[in-house]
C-alpha positions, 0 to 999 in steps of 0.5 A: 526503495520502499520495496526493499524496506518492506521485503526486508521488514516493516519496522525499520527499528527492528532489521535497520541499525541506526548509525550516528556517524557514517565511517565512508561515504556511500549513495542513499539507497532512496533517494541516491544522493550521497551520504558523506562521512560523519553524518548519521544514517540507517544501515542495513547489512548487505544493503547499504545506507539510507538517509534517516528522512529517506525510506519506510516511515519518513514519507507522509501519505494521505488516505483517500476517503472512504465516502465520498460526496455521491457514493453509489451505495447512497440508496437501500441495497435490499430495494429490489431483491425480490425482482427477478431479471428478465431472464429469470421469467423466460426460463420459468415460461420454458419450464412451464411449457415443458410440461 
């Protein structure tokens, strides 16, 4: 469902139309429990009902951590940037030795 939503738009507010009452009973497009008539619920033309705590902006999410305890990056980036890999010295003796 939150698929939809995001296709559609990001701010429910903006495409999703707020209804204090329901006129028919239809099935959540979330959670896909019925909402019956009488109750309130976002509606969006030509995609039906969600519950108002079903859908964009009603879920909680947490955020992982950007740092965690032991990050690779802990260390100087810039440590060994003048080392060369092994495989730098052998092209450098083969260009020397064709000389």
């Amino acid at each position: 469902m939150e698929y939809y939503m995001m296709t559609v738009g990001c701010n429910m507010t903006n495409f999703w139309r707020k209804l204090e009452r329901v006129k028919y009973a239809d099935k959540c497009l979330d959670c896909k429990r019925l909402i019956k008539a009488g109750q309130s619920a976002w509606w969006l033309k030509g995609w039906g009902l969600t519950h108002p705590t079903c859908g964009l902006g009603s879920k909680r999410f947490v955020l992982s951590p950007v740092y965690t305890d032991n990050p690779t990056y802990d260390g100087n980036p810039f440590e060994n940037i003048n080392k060369h890999l092994p495989v730098f010295y052998d092209a450098k003796e083969f260009r020397e030795s064709q000389k």
